[in-house]
Backbone bond lengths (Angstrom), bond angles and torsions (degrees), N, CA, C in turn:
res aa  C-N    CA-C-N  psi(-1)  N-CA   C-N-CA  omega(-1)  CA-C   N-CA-C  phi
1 X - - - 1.464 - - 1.526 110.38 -
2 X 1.515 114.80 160.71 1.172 109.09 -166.58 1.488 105.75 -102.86
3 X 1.205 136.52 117.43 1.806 138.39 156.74 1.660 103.19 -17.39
4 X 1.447 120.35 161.21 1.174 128.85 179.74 1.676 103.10 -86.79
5 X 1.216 128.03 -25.07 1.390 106.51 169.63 1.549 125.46 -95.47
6 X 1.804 114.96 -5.90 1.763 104.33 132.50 1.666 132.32 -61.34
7 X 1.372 109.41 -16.52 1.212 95.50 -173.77 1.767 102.27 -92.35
8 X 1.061 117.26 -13.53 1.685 129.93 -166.53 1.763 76.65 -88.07
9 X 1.124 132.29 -44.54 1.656 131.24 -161.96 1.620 106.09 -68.25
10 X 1.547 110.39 -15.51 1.344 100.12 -158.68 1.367 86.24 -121.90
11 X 1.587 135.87 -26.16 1.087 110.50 174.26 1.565 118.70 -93.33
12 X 1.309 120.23 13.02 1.141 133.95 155.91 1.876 107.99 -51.68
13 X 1.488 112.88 -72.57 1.429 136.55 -168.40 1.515 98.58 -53.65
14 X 1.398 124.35 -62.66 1.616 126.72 149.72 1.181 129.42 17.23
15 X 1.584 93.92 -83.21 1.339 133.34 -155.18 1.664 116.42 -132.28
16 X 1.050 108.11 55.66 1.613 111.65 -146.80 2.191 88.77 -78.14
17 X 1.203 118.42 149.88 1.363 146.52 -160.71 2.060 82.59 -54.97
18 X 1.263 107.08 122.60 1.675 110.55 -177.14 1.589 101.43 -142.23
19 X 1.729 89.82 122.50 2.077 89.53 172.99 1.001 98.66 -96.21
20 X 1.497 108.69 143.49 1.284 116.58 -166.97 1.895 103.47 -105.52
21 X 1.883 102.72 155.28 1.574 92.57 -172.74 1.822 123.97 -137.80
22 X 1.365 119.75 96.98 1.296 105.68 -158.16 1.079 118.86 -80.33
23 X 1.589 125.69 129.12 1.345 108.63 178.89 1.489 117.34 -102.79
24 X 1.195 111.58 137.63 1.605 141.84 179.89 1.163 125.40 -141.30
25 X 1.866 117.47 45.13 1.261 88.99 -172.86 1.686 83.34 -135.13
26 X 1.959 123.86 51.86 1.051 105.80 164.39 1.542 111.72 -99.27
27 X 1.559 110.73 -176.81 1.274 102.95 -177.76 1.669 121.27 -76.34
28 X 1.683 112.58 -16.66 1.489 99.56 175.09 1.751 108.68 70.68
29 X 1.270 105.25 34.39 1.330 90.25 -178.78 1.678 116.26 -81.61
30 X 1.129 106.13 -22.45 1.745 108.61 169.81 1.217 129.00 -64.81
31 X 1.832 104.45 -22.17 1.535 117.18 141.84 1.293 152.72 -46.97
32 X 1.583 93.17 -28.72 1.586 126.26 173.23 1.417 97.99 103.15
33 X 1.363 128.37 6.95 1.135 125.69 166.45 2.046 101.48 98.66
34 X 1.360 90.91 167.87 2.043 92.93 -163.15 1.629 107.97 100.05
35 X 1.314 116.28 159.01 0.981 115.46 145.76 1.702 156.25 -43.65
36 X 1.438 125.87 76.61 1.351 125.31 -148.28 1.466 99.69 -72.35
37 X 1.276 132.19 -14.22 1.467 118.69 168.73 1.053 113.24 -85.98
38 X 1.489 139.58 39.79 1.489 140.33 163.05 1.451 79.03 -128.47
39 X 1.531 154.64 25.50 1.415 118.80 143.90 1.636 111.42 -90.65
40 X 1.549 101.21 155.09 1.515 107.63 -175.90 1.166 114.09 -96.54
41 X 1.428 99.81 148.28 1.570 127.18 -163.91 1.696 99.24 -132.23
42 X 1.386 115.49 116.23 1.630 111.70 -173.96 1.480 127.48 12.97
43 X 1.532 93.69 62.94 1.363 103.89 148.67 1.532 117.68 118.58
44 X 1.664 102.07 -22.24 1.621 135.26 -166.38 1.053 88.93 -150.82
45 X 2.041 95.92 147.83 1.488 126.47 156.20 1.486 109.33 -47.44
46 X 1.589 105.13 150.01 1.766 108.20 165.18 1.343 104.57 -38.67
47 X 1.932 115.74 -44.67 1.131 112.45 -143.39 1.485 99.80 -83.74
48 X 1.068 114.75 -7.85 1.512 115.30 -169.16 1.910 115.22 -79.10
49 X 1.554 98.02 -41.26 1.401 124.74 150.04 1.209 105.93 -25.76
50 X 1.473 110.63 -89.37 1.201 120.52 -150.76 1.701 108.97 -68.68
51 X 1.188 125.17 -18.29 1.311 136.29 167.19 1.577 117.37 -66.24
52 X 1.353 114.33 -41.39 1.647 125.10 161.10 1.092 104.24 -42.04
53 X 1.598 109.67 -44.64 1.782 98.86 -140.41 1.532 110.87 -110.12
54 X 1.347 115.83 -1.43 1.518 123.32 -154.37 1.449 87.33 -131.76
55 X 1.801 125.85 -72.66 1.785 111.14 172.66 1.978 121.58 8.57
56 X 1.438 97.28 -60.63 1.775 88.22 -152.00 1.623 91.86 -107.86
57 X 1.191 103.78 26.46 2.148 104.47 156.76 1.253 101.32 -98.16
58 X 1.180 120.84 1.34 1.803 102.96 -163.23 1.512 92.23 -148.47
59 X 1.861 98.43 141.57 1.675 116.99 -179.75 1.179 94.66 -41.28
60 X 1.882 122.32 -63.01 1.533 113.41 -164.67 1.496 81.79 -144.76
61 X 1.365 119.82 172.32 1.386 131.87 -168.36 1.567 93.30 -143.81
62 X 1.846 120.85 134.13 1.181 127.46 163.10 1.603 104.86 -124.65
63 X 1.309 117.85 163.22 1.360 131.39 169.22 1.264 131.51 -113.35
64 X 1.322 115.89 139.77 1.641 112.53 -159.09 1.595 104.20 -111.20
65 X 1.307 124.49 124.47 1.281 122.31 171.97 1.628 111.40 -155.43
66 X 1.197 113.11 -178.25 1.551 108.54 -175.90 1.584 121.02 -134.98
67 X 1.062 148.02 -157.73 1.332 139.37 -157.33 1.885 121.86 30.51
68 X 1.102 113.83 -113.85 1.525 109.57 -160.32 1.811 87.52 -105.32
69 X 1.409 108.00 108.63 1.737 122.26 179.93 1.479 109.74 -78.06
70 X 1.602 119.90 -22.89 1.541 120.30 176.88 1.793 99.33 -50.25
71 X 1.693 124.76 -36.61 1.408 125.35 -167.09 1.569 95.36 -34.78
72 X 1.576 113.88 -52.50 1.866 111.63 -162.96 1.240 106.82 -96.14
73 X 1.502 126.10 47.34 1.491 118.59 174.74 1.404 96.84 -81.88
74 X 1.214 121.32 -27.21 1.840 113.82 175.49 1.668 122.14 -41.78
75 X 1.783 105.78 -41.55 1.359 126.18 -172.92 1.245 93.40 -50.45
76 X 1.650 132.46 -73.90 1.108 141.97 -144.83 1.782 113.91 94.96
77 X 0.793 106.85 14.22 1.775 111.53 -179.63 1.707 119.00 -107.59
78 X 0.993 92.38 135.59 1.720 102.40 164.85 1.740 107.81 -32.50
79 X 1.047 118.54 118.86 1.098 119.12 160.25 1.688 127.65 -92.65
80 X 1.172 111.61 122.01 1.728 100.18 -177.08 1.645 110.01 -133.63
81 X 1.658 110.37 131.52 1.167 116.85 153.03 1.387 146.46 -90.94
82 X 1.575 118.45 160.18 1.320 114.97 166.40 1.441 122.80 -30.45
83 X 1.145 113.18 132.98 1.482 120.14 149.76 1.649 130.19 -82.90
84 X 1.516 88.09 -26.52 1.801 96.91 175.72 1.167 92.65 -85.37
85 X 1.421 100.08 147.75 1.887 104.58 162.77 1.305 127.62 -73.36
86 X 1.536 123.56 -162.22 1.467 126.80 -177.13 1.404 139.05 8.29
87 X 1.647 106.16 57.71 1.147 142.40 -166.63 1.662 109.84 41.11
88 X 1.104 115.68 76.92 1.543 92.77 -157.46 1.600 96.55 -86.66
89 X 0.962 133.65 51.26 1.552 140.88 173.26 1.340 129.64 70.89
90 X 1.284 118.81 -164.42 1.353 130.26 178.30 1.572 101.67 -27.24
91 X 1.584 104.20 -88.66 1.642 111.28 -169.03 1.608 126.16 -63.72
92 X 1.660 122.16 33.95 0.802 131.65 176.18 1.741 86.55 -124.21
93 X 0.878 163.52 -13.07 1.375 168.54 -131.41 1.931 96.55 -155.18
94 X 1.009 94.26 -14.68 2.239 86.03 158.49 0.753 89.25 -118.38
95 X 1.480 155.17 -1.99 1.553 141.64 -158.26 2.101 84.15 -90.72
96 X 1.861 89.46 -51.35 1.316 83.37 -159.85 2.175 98.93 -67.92
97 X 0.817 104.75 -33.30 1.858 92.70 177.56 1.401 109.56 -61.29
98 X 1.268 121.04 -26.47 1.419 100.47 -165.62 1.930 112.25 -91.12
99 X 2.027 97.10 0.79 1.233 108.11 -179.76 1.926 99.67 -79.20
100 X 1.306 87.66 -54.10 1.883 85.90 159.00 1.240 155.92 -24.24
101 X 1.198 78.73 -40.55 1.931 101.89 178.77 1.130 95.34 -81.40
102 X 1.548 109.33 -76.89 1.592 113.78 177.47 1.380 120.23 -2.14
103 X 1.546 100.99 -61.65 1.736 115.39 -169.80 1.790 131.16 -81.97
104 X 1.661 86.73 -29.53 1.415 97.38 -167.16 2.018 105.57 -104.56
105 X 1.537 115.32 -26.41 1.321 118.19 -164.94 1.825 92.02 -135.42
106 X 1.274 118.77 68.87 1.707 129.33 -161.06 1.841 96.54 -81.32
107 X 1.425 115.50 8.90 1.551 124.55 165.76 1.240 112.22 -111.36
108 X 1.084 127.83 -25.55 2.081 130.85 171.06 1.554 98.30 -69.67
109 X 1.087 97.79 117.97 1.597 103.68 167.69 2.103 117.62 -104.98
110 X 1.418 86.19 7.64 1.581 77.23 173.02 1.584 105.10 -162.08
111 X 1.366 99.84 156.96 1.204 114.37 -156.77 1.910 115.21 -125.90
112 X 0.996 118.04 114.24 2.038 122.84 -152.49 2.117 82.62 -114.91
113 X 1.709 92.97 120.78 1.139 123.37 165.80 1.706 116.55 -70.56
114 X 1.123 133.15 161.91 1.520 146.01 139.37 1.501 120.99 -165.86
115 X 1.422 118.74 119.42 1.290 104.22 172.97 1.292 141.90 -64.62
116 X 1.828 126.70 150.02 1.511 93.28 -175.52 1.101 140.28 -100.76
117 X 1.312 111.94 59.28 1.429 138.64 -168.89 1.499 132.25 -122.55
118 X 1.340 95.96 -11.15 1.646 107.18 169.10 1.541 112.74 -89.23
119 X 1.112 119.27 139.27 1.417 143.04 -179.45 1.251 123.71 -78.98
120 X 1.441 110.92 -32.70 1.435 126.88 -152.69 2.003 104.24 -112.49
121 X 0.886 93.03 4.47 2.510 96.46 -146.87 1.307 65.88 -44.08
122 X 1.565 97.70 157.69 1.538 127.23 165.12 1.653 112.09 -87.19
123 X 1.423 114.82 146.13 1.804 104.13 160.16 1.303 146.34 -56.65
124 X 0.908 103.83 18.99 1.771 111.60 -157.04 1.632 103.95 -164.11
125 X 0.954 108.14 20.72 2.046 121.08 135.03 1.269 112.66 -15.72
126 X 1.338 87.85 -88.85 2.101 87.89 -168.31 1.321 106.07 -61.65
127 X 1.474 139.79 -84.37 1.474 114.90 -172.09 0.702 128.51 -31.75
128 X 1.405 147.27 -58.94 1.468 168.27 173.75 1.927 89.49 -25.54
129 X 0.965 115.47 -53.73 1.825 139.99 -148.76 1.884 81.37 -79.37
130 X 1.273 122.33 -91.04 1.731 146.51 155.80 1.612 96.98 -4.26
131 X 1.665 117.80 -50.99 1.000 108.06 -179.58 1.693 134.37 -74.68
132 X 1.189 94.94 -21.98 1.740 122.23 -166.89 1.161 105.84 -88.39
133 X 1.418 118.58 -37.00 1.657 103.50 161.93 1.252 121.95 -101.48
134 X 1.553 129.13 7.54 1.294 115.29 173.20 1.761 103.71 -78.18
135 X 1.391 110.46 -50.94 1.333 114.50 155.91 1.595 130.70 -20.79
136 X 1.443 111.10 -40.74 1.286 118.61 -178.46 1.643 120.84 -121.20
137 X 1.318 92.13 29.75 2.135 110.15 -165.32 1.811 93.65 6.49
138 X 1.482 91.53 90.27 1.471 95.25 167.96 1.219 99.13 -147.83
139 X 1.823 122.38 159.65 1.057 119.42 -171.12 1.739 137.02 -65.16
140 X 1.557 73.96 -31.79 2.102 101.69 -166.85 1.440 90.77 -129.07
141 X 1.521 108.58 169.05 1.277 139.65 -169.47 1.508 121.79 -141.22
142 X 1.126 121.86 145.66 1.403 106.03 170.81 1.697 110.64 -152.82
143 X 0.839 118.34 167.47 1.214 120.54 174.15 1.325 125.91 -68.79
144 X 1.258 140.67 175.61 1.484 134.82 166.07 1.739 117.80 -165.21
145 X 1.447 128.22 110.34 1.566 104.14 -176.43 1.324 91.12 -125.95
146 X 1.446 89.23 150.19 2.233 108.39 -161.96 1.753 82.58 46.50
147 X 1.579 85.22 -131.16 1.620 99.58 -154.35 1.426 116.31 -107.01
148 X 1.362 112.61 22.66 1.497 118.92 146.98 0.993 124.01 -93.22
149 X 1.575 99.22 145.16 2.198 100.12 161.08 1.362 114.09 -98.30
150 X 1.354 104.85 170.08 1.615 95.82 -167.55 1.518 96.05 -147.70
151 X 1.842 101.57 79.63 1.847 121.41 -173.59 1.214 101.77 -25.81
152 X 1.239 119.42 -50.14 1.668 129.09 -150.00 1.034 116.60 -80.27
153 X 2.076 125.74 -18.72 1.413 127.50 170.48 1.693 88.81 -77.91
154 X 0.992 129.35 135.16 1.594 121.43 162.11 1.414 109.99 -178.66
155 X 1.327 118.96 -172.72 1.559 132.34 -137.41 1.487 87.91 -158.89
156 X 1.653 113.15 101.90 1.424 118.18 169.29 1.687 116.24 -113.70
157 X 0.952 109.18 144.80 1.820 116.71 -167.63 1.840 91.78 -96.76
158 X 1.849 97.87 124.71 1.401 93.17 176.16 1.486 132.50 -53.76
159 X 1.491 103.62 -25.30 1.142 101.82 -171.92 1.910 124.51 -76.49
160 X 1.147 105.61 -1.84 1.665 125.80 133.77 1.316 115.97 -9.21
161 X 1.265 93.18 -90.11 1.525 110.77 -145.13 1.747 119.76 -37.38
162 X 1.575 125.03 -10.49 1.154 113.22 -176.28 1.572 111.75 -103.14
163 X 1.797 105.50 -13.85 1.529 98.09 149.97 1.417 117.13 -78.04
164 X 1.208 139.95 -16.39 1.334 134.90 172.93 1.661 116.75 -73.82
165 X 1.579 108.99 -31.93 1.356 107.93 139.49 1.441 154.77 -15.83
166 X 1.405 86.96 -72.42 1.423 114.87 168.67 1.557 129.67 -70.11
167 X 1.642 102.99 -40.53 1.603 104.80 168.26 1.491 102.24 -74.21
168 X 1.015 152.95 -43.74 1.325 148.66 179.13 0.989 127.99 -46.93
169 X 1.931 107.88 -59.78 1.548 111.16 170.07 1.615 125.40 -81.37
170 X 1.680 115.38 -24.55 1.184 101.73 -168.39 1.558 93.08 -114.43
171 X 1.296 145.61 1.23 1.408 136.90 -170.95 1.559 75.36 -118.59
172 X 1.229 174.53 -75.49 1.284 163.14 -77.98 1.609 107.81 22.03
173 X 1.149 121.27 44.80 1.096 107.14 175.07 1.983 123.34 -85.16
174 X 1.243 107.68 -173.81 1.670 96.87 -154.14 1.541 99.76 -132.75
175 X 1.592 89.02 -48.74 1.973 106.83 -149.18 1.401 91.15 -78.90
176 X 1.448 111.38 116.98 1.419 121.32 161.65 1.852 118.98 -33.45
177 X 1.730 108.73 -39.78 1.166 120.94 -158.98 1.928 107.07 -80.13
178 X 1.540 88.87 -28.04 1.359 96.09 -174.50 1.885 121.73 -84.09
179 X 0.965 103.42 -14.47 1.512 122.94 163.07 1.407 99.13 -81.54
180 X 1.555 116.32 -89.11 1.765 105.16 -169.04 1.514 116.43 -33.59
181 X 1.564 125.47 -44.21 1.145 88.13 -156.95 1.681 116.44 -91.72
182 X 1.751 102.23 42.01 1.555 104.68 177.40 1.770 94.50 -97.84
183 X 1.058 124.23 31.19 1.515 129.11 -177.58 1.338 113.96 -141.85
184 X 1.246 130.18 -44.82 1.464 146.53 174.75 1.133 98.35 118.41
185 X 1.668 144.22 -179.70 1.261 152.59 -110.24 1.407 130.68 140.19
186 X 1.434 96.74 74.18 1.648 96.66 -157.21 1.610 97.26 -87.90
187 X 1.620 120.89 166.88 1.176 133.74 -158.71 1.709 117.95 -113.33
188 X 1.137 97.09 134.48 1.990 83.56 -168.38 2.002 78.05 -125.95
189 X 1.554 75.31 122.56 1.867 86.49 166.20 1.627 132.16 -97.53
190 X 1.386 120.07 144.08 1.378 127.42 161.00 1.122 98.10 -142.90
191 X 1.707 105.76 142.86 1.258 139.18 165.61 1.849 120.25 -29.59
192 X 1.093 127.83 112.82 1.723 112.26 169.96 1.498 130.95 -110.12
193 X 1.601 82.44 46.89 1.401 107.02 152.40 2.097 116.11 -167.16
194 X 1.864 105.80 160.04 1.117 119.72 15.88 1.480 108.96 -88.45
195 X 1.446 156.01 -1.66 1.444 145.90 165.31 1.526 80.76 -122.99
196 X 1.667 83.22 139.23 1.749 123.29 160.87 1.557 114.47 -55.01
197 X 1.221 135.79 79.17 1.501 123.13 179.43 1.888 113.42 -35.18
198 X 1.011 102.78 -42.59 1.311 105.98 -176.38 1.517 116.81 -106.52
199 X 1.522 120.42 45.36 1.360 114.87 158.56 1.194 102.43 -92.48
200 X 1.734 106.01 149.10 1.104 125.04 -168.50 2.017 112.35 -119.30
201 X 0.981 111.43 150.65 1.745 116.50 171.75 1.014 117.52 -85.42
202 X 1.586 129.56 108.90 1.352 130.37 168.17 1.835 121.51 -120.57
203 X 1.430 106.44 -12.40 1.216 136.85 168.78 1.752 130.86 -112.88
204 X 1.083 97.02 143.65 2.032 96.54 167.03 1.769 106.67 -42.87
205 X 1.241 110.60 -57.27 1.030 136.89 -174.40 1.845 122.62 -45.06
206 X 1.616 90.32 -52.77 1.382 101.06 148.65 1.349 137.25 -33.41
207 X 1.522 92.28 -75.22 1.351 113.06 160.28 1.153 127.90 -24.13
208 X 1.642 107.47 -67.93 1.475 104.53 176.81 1.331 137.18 -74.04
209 X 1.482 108.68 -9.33 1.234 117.61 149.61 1.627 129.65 -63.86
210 X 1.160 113.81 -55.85 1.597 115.96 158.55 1.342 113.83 -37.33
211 X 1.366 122.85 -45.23 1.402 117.26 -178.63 1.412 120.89 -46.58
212 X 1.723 111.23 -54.95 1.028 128.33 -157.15 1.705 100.58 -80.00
213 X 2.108 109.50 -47.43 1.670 69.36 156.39 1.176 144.61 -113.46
214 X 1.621 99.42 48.87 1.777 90.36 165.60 2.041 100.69 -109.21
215 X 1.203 118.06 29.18 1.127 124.91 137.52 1.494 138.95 -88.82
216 X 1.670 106.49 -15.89 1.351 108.48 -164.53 1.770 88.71 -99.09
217 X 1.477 104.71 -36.48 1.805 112.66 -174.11 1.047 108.94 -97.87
218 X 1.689 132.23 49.72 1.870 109.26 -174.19 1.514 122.58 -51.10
219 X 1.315 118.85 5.24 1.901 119.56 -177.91 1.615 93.74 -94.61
220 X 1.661 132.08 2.53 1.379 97.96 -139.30 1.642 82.16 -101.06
């Protein structure tokens, strides 16, 4: 049998200490603009969702958005912005979490993405993520359900962040996909059906689809 500080040793390696990072800081313009993780989805905001469900995977969890950050003093979370200008997307919004970590948690060496726009994230993100690349000694991780990937669920290693720097500011680069896959990118699967864990809101339309099934699935 194993002593309690092999078993603390192994679920350490597991589950190794991960800040977690939501991003919210696009413009939502297909939304009509505003915050799209304050629209409700059975009963609660996306963002409220995604706060249930993502909070207790991660040592501490901050959120990334831009303009006036007092909007999420309700959350209770660190708020952090871009450093690149003119929203330059997704990987300017881990650039800025993983500058975070760096500074504020200088013992977390990795850092687990989700956007805040999915309704559905599953509980078991980060291991699932921890697991998929230890399996595949690769640097990053990402999610995948059926036969999409989904860049933006993912698992970035701090020690990143100053090549992510560099492709950002001096290559202008954008595409999440085109950076990761100069590292490798192993794949952690869930099913996308019957609900998509990782559909996301970018439309009314959306929306009202999410509604309907997080009426037909209230577990999902």
């Amino acid at each position: 049998m194993r002593n309690a500080a092999e078993e603390g040793a192994i679920d350490a390696e597991n589950r190794p200490s991960t800040i977690g990072l939501i991003l919210a800081g696009g413009l939502a313009r297909r939304m009509g603009g505003g915050d799209k993780a304050r629209t409700r989805i059975g009963g609660a905001t996306i963002l409220e969702r995604v706060l249930t469900r993502f909070v207790p995977q991660c040592s501490r969890t901050i959120l990334n958005a831009n303009g006036d950050t007092a909007r999420f003093a309700d959350t209770g979370l660190t708020v952090v912005t871009d450093s690149v200008p003119d929203f330059a997307g997704p990987l300017a919004g881990v650039l800025a979490g993983l500058d975070w970590a760096a500074a504020n948690a200088p013992d977390n060496e990795w850092l687990a993405s989700v956007p805040g726009d999915c309704p559905f994230l599953p509980t078991d993100i980060v291991p699932r993520l921890h697991e998929a690349r230890r399996k595949a000694s690769t640097a990053l991780a990402c999610a995948r359900s059926g036969e999409r990937r989904h860049p933006t669920v993912a698992l970035w290693p701090v020690m990143l962040r100053e090549e992510l720097r560099r492709a950002l500011v001096n290559e202008g680069l954008r595409k999440i996909e085109a950076w990761t896959s100069r590292y490798g990118v192993a794949l952690a699967d869930w099913p996308a059906a019957p609900v998509d864990p990782f559909m996301n809101i970018n439309t009314p339309e959306d929306a009202a689809r999410a509604e309907v099934i997080a009426a037909q699935y209230p577990d999902a």
